[in-house]
NUDRENGU-13977 format. One record per atom (N, C-alpha, C): x, z, y; residue in one letter. Coordinates in Angstrom, 2 decimals. Layout:
! NUDRENGU-13977
r xx=X, zz=Z, yy=Y, aa=a
...
This chain:
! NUDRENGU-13977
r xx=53.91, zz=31.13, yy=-8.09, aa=x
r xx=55.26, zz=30.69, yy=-7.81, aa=x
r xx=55.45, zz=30.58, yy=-6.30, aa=x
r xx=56.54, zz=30.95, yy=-5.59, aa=x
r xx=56.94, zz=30.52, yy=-4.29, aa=x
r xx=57.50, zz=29.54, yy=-4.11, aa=x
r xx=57.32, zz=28.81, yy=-3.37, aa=x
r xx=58.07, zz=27.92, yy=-2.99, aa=x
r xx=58.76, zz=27.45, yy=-2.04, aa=x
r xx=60.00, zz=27.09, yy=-2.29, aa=x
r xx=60.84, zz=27.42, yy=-1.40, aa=x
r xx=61.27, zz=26.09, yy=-0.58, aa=x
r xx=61.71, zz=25.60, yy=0.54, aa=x
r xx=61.88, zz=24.44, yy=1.30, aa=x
r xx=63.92, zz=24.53, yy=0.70, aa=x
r xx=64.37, zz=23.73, yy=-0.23, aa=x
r xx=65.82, zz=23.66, yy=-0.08, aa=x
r xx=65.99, zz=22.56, yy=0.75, aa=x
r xx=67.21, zz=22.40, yy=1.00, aa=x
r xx=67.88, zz=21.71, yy=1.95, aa=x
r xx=68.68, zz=20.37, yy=1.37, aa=x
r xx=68.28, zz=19.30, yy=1.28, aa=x
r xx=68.36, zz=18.25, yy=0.68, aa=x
r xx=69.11, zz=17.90, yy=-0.26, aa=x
r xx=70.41, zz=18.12, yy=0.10, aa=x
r xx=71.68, zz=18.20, yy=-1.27, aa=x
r xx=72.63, zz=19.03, yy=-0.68, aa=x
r xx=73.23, zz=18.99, yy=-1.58, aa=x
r xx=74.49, zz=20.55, yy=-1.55, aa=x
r xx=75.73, zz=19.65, yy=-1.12, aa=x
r xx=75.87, zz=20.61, yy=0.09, aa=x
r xx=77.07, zz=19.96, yy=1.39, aa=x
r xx=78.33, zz=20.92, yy=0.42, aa=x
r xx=79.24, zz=20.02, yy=0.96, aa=x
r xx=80.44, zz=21.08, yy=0.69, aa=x
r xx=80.42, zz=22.17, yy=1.60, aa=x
r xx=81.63, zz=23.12, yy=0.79, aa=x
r xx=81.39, zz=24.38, yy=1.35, aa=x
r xx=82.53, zz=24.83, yy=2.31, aa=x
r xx=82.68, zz=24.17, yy=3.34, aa=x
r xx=84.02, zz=24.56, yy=4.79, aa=x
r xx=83.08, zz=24.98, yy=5.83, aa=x
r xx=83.53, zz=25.08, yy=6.66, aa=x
r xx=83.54, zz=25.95, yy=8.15, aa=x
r xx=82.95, zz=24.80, yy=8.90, aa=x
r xx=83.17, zz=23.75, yy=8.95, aa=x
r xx=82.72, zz=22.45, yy=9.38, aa=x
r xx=81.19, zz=22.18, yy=9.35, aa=x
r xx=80.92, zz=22.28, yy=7.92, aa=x
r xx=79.42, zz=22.18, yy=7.00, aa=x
r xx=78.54, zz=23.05, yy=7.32, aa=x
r xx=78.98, zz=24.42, yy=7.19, aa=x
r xx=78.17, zz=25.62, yy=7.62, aa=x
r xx=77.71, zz=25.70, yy=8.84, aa=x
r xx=79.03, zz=25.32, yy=10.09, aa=x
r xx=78.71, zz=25.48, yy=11.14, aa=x
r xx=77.42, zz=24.40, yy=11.50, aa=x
r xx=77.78, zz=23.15, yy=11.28, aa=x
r xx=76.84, zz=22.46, yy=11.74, aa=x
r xx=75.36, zz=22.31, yy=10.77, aa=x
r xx=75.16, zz=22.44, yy=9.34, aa=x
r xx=73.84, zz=22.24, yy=8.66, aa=x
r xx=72.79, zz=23.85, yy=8.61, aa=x
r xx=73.89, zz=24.63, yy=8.93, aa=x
r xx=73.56, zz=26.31, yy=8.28, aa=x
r xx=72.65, zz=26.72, yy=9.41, aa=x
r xx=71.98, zz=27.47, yy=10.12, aa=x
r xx=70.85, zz=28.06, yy=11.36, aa=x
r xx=71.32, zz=29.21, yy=10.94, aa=x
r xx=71.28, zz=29.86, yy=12.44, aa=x
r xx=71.42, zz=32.00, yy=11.72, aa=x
r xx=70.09, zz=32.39, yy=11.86, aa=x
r xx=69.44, zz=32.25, yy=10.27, aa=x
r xx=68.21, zz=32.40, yy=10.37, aa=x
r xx=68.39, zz=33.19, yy=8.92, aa=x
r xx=67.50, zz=33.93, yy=8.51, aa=x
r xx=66.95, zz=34.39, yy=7.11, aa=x
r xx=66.52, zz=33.16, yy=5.77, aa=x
r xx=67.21, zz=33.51, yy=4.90, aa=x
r xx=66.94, zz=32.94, yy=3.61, aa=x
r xx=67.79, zz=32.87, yy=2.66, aa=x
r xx=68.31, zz=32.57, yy=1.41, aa=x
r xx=68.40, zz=32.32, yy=0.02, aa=x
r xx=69.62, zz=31.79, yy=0.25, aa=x
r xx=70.66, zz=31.54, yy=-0.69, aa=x
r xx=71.36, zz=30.19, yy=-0.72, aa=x
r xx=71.90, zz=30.42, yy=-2.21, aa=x
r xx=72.74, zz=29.52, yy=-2.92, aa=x
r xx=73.67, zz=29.96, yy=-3.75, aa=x
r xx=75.23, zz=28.88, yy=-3.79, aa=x
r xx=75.89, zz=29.29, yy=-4.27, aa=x
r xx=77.18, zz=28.35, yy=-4.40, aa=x
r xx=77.67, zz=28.42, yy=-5.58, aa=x
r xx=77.69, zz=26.61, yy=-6.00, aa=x
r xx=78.49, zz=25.94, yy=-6.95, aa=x
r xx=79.58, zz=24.85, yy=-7.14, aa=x
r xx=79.92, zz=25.04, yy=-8.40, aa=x
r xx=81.10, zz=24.07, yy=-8.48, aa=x
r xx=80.77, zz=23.17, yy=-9.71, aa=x
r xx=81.88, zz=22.21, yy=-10.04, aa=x
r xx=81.10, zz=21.41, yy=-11.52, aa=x
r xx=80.84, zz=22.28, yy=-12.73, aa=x
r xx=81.07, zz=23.24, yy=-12.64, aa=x
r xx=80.33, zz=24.29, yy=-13.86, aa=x
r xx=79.41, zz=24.91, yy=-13.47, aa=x
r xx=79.11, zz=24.77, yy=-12.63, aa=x
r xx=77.69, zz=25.35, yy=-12.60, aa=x
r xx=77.00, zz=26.10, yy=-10.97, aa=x
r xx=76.13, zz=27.24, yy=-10.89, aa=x
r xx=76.03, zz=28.08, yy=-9.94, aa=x
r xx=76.80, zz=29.76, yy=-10.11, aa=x
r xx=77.78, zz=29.44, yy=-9.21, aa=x
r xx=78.64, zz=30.87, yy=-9.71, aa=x
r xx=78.14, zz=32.20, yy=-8.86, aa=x
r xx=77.37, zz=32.36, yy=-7.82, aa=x
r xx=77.11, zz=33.22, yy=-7.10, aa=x
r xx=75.45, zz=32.73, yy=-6.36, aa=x
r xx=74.64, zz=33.56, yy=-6.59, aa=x
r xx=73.40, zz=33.58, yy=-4.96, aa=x
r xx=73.60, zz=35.03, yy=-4.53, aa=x
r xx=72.62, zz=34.44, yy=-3.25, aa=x
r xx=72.80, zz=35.54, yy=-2.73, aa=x
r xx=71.29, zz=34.84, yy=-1.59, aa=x
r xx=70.99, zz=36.37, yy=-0.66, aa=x
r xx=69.93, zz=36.23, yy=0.56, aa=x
r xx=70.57, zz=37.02, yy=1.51, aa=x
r xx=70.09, zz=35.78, yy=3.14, aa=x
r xx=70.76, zz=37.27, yy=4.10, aa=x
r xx=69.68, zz=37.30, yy=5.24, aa=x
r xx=70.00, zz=37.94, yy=5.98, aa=x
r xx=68.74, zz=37.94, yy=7.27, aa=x
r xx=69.51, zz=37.20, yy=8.17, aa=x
r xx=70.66, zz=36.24, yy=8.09, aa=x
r xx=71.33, zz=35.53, yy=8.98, aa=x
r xx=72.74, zz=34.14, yy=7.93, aa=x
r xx=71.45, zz=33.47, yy=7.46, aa=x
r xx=72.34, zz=32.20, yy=6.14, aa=x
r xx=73.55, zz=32.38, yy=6.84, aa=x
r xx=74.12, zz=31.64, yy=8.24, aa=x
r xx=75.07, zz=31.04, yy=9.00, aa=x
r xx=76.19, zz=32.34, yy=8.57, aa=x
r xx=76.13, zz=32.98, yy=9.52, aa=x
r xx=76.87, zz=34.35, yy=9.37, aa=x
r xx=77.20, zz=34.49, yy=7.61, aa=x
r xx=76.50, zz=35.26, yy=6.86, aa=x
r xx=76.78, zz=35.16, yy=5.72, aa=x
r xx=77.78, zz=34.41, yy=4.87, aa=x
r xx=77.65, zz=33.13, yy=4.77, aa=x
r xx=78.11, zz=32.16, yy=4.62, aa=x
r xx=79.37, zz=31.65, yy=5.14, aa=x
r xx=79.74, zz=32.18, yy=6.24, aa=x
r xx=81.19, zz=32.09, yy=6.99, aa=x
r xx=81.74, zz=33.39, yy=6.24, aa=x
r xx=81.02, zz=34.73, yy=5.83, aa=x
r xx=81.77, zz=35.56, yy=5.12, aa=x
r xx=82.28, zz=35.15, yy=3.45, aa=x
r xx=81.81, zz=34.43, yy=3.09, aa=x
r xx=82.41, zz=33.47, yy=2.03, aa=x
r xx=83.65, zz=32.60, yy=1.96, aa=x
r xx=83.86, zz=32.10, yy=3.12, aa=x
r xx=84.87, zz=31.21, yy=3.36, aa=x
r xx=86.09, zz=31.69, yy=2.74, aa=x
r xx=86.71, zz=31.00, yy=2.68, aa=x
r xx=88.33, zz=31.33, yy=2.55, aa=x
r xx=89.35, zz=32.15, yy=3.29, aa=x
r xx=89.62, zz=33.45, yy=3.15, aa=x
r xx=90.50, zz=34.01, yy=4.10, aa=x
r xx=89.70, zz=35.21, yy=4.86, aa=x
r xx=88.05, zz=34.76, yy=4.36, aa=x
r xx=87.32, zz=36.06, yy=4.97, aa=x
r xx=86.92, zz=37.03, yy=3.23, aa=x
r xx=86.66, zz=35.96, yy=2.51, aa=x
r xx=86.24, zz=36.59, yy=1.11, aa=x
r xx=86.62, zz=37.45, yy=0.45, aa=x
r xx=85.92, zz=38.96, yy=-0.07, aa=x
r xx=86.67, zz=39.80, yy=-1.07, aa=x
r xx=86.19, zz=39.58, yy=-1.99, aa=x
r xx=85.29, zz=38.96, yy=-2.43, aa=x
r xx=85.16, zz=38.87, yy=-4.22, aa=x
r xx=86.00, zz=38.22, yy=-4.73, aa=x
r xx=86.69, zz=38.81, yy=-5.84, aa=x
r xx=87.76, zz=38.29, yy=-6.20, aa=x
r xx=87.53, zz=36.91, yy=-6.97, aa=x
r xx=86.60, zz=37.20, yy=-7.85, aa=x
r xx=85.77, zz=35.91, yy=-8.75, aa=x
r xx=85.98, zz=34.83, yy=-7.63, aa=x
r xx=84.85, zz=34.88, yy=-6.52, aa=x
r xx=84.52, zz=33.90, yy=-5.55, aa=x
r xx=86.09, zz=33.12, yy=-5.12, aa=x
r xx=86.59, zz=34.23, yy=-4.22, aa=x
r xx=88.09, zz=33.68, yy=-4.11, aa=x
r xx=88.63, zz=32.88, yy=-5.18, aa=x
r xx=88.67, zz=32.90, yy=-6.58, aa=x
r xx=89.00, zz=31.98, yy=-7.06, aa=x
r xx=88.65, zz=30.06, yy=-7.13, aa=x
r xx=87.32, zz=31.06, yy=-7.16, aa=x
r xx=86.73, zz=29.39, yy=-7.17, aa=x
r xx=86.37, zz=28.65, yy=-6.00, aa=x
r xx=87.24, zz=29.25, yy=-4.87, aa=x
r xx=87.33, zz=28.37, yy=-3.73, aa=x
r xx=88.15, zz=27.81, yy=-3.26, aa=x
r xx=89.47, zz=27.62, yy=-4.51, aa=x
r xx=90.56, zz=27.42, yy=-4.83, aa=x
r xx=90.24, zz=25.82, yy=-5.16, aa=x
r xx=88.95, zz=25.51, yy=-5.24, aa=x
r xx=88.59, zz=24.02, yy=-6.12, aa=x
r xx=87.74, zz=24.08, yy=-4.96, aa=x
r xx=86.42, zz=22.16, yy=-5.06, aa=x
r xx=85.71, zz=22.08, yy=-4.67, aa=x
r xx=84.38, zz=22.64, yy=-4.50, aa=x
r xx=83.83, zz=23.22, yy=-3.88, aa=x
r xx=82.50, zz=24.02, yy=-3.89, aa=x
r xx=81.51, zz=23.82, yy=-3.09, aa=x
r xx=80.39, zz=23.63, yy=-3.48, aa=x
r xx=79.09, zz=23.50, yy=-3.19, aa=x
r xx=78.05, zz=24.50, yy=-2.32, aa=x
r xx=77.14, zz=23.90, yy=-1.59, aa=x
r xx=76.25, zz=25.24, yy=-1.23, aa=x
r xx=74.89, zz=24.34, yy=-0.63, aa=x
r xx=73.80, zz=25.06, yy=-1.27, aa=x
r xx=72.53, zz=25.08, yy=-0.32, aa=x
r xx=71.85, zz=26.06, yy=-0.30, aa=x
r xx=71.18, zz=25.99, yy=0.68, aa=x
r xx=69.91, zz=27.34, yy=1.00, aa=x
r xx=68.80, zz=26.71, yy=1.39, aa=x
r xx=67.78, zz=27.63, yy=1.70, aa=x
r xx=66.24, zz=27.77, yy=1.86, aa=x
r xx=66.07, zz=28.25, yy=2.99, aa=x
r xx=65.22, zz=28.25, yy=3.64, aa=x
r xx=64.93, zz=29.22, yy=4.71, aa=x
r xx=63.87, zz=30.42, yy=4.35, aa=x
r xx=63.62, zz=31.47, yy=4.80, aa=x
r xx=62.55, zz=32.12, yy=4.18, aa=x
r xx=62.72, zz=33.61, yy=4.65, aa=x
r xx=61.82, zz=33.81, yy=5.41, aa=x
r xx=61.81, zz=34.85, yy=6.45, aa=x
r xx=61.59, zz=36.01, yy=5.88, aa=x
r xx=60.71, zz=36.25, yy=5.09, aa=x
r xx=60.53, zz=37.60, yy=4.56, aa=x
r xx=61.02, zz=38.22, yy=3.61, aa=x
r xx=61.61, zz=39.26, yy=4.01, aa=x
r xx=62.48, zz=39.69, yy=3.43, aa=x
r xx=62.43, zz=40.08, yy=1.86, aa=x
r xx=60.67, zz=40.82, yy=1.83, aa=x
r xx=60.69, zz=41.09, yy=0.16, aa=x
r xx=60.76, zz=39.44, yy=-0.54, aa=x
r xx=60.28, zz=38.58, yy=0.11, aa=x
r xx=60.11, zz=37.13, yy=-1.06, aa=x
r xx=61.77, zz=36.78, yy=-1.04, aa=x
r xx=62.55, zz=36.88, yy=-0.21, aa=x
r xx=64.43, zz=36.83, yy=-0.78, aa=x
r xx=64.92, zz=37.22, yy=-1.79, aa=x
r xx=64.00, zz=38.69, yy=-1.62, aa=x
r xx=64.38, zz=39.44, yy=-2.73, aa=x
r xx=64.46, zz=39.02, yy=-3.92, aa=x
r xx=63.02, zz=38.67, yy=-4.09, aa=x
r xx=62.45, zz=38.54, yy=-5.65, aa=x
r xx=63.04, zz=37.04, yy=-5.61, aa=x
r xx=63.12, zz=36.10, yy=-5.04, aa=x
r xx=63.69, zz=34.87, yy=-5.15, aa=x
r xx=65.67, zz=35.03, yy=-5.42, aa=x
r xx=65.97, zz=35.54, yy=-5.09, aa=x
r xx=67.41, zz=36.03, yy=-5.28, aa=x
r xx=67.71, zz=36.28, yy=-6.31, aa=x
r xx=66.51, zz=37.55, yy=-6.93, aa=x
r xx=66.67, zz=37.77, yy=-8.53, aa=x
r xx=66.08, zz=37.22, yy=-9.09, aa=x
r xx=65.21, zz=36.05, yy=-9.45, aa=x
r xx=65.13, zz=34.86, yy=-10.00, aa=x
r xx=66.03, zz=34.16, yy=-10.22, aa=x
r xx=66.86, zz=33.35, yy=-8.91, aa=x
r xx=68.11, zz=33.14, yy=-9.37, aa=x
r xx=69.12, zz=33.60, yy=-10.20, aa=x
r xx=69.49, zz=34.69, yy=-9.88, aa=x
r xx=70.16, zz=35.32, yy=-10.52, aa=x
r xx=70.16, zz=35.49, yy=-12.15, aa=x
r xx=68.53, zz=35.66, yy=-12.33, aa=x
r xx=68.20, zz=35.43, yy=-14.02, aa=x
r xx=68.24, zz=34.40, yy=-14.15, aa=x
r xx=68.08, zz=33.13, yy=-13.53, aa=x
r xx=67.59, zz=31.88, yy=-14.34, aa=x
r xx=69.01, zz=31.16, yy=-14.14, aa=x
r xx=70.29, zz=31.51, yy=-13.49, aa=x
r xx=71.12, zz=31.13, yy=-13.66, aa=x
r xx=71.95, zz=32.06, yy=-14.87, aa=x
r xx=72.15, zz=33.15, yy=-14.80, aa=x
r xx=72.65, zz=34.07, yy=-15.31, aa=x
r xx=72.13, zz=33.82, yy=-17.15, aa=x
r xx=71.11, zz=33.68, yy=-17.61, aa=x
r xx=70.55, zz=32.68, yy=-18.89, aa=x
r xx=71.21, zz=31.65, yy=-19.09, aa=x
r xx=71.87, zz=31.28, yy=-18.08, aa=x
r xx=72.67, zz=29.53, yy=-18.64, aa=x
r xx=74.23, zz=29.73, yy=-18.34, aa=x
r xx=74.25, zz=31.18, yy=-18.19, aa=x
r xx=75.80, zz=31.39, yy=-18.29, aa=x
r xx=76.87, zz=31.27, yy=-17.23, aa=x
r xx=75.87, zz=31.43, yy=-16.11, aa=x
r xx=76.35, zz=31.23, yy=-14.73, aa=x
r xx=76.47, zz=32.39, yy=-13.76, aa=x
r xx=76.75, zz=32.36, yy=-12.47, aa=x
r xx=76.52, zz=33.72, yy=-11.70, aa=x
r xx=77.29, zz=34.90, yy=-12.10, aa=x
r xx=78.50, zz=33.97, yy=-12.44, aa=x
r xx=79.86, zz=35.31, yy=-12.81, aa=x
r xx=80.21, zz=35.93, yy=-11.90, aa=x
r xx=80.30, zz=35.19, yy=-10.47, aa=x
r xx=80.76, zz=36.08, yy=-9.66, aa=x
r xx=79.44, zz=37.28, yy=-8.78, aa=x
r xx=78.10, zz=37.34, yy=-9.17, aa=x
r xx=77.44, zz=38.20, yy=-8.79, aa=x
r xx=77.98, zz=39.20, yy=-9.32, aa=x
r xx=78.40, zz=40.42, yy=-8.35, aa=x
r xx=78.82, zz=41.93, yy=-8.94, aa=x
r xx=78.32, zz=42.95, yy=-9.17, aa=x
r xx=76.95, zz=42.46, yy=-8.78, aa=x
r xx=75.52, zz=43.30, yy=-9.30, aa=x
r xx=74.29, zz=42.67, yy=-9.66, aa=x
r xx=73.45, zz=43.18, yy=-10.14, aa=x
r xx=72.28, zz=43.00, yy=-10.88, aa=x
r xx=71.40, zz=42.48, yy=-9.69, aa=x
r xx=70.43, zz=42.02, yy=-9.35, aa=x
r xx=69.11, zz=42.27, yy=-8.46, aa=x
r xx=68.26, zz=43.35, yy=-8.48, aa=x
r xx=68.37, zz=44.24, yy=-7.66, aa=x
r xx=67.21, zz=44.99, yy=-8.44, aa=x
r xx=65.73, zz=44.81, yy=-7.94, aa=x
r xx=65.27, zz=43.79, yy=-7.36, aa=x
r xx=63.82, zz=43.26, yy=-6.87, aa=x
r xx=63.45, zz=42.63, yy=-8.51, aa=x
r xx=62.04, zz=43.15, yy=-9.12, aa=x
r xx=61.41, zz=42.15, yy=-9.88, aa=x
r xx=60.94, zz=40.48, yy=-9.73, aa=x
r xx=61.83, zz=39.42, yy=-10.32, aa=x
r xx=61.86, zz=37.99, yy=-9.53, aa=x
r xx=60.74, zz=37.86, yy=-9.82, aa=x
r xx=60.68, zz=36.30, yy=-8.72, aa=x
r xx=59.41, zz=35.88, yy=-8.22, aa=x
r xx=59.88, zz=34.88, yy=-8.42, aa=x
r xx=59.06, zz=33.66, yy=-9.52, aa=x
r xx=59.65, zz=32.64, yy=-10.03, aa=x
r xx=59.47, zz=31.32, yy=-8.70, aa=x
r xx=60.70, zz=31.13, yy=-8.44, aa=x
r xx=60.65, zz=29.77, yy=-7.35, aa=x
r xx=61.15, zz=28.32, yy=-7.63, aa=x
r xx=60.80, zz=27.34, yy=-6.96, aa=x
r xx=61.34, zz=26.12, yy=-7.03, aa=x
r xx=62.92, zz=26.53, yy=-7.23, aa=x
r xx=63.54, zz=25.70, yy=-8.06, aa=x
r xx=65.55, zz=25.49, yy=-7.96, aa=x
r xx=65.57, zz=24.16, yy=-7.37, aa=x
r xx=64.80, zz=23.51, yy=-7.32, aa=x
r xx=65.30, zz=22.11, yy=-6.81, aa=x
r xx=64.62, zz=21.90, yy=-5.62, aa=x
């Protein structure tokens, strides 16, 4: 198993939050609301990424919706790029099993690498 360092609790998700808790560094994150985790994702720069989510920058249409409500976010840090991978699509399955991760618009295609969620 990998294990991953998350980031203590899930800040809301504005321009405010990101700017100041987020580093433009490599790693994991995902974003939720009270139903659940609707999207992960990995980038080689969380900060950046994560401002492309915002409101007014976003094209997923899914996402755009649900930023219409309150929303959630944490990440990991985690430099290498293949362990994102396989940690990304972990997420992706182990949320995606509980009926979550509607707004991912593709599959993972890295074989996951089972990691800490909490």
């Amino acid at each position: 198993m990998l294990s991953v360092d998350w980031n203590l609790s899930g800040y809301r998700f504005n321009e405010d939050q990101v700017k100041e808790v987020v580093p433009e560094k490599e790693g994991i994150y995902r974003l939720s609301n009270t139903e659940g985790v609707f999207y992960v994702g990995e980038s080689d720069n969380l900060q950046r990424r994560l401002f492309e989510h915002l409101p007014g920058k976003e094209e997923n249409k899914c996402i755009k919706e649900k930023l219409k409500y309150q929303v959630r976010f944490r990440f990991a840090l985690l430099v290498d790029k293949k362990d994102r991978l396989y940690a990304e699509s972990f997420m992706y399955h182990h949320f995606k099993r509980r009926n979550e991760c509607e707004c991912n618009d593709k599959t993972p295609s890295e074989k996951p690498c089972e990691i800490n969620l909490l």
